[in-house]
C-alpha positions in Angstrom: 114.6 119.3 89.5 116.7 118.0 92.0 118.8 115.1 91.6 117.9 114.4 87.9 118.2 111.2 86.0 118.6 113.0 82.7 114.9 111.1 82.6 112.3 113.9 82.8 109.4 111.9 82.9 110.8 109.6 85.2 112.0 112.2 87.7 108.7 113.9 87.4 106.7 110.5 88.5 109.4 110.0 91.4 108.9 113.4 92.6 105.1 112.4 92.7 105.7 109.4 94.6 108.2 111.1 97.0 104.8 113.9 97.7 103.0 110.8 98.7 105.4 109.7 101.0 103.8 112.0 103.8 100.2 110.8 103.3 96.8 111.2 101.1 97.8 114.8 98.6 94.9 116.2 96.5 96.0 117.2 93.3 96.3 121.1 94.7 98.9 119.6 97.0 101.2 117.5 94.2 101.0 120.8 92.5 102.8 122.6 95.5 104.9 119.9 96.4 106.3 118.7 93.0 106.2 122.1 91.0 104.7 120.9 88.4 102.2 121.5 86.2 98.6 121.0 87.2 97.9 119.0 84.2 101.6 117.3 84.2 101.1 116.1 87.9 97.5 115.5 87.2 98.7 112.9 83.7 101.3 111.5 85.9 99.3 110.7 89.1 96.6 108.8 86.9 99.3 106.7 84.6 101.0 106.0 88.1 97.3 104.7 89.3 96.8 102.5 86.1 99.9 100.7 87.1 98.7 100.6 90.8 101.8 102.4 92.3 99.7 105.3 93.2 95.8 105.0 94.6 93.0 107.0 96.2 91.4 107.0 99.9 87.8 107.4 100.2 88.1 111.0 99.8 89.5 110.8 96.1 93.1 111.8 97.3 95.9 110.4 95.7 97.9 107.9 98.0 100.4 105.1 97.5 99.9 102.1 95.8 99.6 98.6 97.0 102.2 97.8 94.2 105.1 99.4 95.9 105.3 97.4 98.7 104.1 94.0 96.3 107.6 94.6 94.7 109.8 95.3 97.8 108.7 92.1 99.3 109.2 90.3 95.6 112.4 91.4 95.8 113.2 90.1 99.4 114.3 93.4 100.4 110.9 93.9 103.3 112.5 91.6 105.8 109.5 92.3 107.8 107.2 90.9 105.3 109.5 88.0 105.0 109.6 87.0 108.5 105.9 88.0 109.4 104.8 84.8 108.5 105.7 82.7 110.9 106.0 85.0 113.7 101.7 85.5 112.7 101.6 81.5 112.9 103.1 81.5 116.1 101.4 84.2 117.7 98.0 82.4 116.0 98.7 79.0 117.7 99.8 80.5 121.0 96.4 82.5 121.3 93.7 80.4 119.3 93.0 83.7 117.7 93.6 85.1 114.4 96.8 87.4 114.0 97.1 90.0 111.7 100.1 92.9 110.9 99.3 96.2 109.6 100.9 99.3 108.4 99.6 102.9 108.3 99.1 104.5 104.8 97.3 108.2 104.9 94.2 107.6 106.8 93.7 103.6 106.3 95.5 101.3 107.4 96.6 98.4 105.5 96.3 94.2 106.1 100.1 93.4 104.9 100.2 89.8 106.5 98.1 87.2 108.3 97.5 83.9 109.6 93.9 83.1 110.1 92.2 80.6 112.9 91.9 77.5 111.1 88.4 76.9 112.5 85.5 78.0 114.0 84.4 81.2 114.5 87.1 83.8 113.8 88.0 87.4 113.1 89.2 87.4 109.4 91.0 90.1 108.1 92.9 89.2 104.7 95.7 90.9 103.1 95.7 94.0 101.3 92.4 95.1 103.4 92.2 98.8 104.0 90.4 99.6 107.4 89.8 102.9 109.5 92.5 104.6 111.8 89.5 105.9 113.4 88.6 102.8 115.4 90.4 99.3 116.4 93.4 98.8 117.9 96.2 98.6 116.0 94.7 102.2 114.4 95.2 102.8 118.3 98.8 101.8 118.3 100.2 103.2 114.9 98.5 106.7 116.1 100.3 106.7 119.8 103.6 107.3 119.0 103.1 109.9 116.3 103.9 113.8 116.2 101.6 115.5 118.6 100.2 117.7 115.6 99.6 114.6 113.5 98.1 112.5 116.4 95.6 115.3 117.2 94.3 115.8 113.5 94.5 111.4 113.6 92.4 111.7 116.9 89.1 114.1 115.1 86.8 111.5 114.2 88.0 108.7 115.9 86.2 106.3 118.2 89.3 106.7 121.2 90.9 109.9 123.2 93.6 111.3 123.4 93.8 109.7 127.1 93.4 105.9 125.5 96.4 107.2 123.5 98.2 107.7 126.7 97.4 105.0 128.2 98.6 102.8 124.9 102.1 104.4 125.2 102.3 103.9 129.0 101.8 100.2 128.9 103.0 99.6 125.1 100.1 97.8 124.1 96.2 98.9 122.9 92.9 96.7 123.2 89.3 97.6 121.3 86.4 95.9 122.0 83.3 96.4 119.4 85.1 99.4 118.3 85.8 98.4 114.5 83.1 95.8 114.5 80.4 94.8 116.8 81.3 91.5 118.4 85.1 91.9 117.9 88.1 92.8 120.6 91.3 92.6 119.5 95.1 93.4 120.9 97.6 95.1 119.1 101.5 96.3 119.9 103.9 98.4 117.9 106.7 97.1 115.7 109.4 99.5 115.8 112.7 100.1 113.2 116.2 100.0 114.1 115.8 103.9 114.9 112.9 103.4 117.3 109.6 104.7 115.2 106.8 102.7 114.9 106.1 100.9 111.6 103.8 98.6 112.2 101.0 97.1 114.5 100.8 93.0 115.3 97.3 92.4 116.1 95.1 89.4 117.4 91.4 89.8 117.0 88.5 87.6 117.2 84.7 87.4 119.2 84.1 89.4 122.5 82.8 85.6 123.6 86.3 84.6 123.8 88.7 87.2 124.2 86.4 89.1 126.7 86.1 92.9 127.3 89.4 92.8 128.7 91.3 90.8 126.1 94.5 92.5 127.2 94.5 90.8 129.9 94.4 87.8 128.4 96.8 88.2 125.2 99.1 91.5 125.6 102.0 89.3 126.3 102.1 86.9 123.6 101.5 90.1 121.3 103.9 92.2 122.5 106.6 89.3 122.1 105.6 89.1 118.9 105.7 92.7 118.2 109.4 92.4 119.6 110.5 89.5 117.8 109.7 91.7 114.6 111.5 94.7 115.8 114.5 92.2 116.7 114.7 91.0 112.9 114.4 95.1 111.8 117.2 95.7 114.2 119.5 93.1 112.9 119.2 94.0 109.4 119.3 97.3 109.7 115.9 98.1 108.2 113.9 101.4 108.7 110.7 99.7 107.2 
């Protein structure tokens, strides 16, 4: 195995992890991509689950685990975790509407941060939620900017085109409106790394009532700043996400 520890076991469950890395892998697909044996990769992908570093999508696949990214941010190396928090507040107080940040893992996509309306009637969303890439838009915005071959097998299913796609890269900014939930629009914009790839999506969502069937309109700018000001603290520390 490449670049060995002298650890077997331990280079056998990184291998697993690094198959992972590309999105949700049956147990057919470790196989291939690790080399291992059926019932090795199989052994190592459940122990890895136990300790929540690997997981499953609704399909039974194997995916990463929420605990990876719980110990990069313990360990103050996510600077975007670290400095969503008051970039969310901000964006929360500047719109009256509840912000959230997600990041794309296999075909979910995953709550990492959030500041919620403090009252009335609000969009919640809390952390560590797994929603659909097939509707909303921040599913809209981590899908834009993707590999034509992955976008198109991102698009079967989904609740937008192709063309809304289009449209999302052209202006830098996607909107939904009862898409993910009836009753709800939201606003979402890409954060991007130092190298330009998009990483992550800053939403605000709350009630059609408020935020109208345009809410682009209404909150694209303040989102897209805040989108920005995330990309500016990637930039300046260098971090790919």
């Amino acid at each position: 195995m490449d670049n060995s520890s002298g650890v077997g076991v331990l280079d056998k469950a990184a291998a697993v992890l690094s198959a992972l890395e590309t999105g949700p892998t049956t147990l057919a697909g470790l196989v291939t991509a690790t080399g291992l044996a059926r019932p090795t990769a199989h052994r190592l992908a459940v122990a890895l689950e136990h300790h929540r570093l690997v997981s499953r999508d609704l399909q039974g696949r194997f995916v990463l685990g929420p605990r990876l990214a719980e110990l990069a941010s313990a360990a103050g190396e996510d600077r975007l975790l670290a400095t969503a928090g008051p970039v969310l507040a901000r964006l929360r107080d500047i719109t009256g509407e509840s912000a959230q940040l997600f990041r794309r893992q296999g075909d979910l996509r995953i709550c990492v941060a959030a500041a919620e309306r403090t009252s009335g009637l609000r969009d919640s969303v809390p952390v560590g939620s797994q929603l659909t890439m097939s509707a909303g838009s921040a599913a809209q915005v981590l899908l834009a900017w993707e590999e034509p071959d992955r976008m198109q097998r991102g698009l079967r299913g989904s609740l937008f085109s192709a063309v809304a796609l289009a449209s999302v890269r052209r202006r830098g900014w996607a909107q939904s409106v009862g898409e993910r939930e009836a009753g709800v629009a939201s606003v979402s914009a890409p954060v991007r790394s130092p190298s330009g790839k998009v990483i992550a999506a800053v939403s605000v969502s709350g009630p059609i009532e408020r935020l109208s069937r345009q809410p682009g309109r209404m909150h694209a700018p303040a989102v897209m700043a805040a989108a920005e000001r995330l990309s500016e603290v990637l930039r300046r520390s260098g971090q790919e996400g």
